[in-house]
C-alpha positions as semicolon CSV with decimal commas, in nm:
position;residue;x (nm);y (nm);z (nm)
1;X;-0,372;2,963;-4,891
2;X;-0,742;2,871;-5,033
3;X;-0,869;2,561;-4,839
4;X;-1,036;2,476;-5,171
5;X;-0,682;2,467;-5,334
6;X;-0,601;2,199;-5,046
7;X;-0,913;1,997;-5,135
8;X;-1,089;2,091;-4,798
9;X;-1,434;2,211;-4,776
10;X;-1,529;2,475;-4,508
11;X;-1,406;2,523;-4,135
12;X;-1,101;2,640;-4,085
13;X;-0,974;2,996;-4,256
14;X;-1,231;3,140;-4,507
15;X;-1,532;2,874;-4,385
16;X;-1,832;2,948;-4,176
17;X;-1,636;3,004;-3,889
18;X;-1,515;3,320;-3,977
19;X;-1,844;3,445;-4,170
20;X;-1,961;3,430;-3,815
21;X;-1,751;3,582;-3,654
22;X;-1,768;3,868;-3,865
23;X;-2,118;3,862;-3,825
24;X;-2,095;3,854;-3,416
25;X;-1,851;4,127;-3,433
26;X;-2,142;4,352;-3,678
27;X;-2,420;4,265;-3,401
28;X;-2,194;4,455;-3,153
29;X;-2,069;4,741;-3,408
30;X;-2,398;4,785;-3,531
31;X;-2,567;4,915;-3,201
32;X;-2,298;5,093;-3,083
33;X;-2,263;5,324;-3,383
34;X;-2,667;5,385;-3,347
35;X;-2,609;5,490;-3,016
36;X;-2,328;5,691;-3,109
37;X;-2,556;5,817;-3,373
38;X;-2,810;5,939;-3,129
39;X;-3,042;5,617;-3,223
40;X;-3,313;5,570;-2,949
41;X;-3,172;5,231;-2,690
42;X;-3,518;5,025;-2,783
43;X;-3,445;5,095;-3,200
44;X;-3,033;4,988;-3,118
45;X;-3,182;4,682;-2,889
46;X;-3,453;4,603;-3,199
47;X;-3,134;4,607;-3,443
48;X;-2,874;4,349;-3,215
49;X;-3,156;4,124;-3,206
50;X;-3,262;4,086;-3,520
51;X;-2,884;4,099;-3,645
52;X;-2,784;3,833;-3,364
53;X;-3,130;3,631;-3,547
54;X;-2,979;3,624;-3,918
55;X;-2,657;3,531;-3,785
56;X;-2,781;3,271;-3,616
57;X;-2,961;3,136;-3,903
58;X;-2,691;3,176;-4,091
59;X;-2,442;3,001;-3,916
60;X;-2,711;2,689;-3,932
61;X;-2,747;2,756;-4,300
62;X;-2,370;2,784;-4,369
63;X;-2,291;2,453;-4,174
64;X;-2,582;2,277;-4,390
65;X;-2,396;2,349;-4,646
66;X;-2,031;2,258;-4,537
67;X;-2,212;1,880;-4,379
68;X;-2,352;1,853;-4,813
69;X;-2,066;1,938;-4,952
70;X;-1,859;1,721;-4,738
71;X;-2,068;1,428;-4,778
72;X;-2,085;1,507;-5,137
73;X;-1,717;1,474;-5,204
74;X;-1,673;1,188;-4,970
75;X;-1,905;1,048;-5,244
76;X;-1,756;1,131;-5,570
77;X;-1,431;0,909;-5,369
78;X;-1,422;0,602;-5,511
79;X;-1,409;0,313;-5,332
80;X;-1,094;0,180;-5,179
81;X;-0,914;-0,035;-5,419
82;X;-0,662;-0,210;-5,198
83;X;-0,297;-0,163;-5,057
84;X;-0,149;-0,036;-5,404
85;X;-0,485;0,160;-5,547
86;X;-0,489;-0,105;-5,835
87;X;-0,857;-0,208;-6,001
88;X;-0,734;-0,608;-5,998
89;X;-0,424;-0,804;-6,026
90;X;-0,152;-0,715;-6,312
91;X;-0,400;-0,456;-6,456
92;X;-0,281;-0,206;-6,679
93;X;0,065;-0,403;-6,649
94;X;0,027;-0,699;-6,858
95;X;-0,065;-0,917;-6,574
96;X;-0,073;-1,293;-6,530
97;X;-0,276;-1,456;-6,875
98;X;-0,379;-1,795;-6,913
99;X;-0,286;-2,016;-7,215
């Protein structure tokens, strides 16, 4: 199920967890297929880390996001209007008026 169908943003299934993971798992497919290739060891070596580098900043980039967008719909949450989620006494059910 789509964690943005639940109302939860990132982490989890489909967050930046497993965009990095995938990304970990390229940094060690990536050389070995080079190698496999008949890629020189220094060129493969050269490729992991700048692969493991973008990940990296990635994973900071992706989190940056997850912390705004968190924060941002903790915002748009209105404030907590008491034990029933009413705006004031007897509103919007004819209430208690004054003569």
């Amino acid at each position: 199920m789509d964690d943005r169908a639940n109302g939860r943003v990132g982490g989890g299934v489909g967050g930046a967890d497993e965009v990095v993971r995938w990304a970990a798992f390229g940094c060690v497919l990536v050389p070995v297929v080079l190698l496999a290739c008949g890629s020189p060891l220094g060129g493969a070596i050269a490729a992991t880390g700048g692969l493991a580098l973008v990940t990296a900043v990635c994973h900071v980039l992706l989190r940056h996001c997850e912390r705004t967008a968190a924060r941002s719909a903790v915002d748009r949450v209105g404030p907590h209007r008491g034990r029933h989620g009413r705006t004031g006494a007897g509103a919007h059910r004819g209430g208690h008026r004054r003569r």
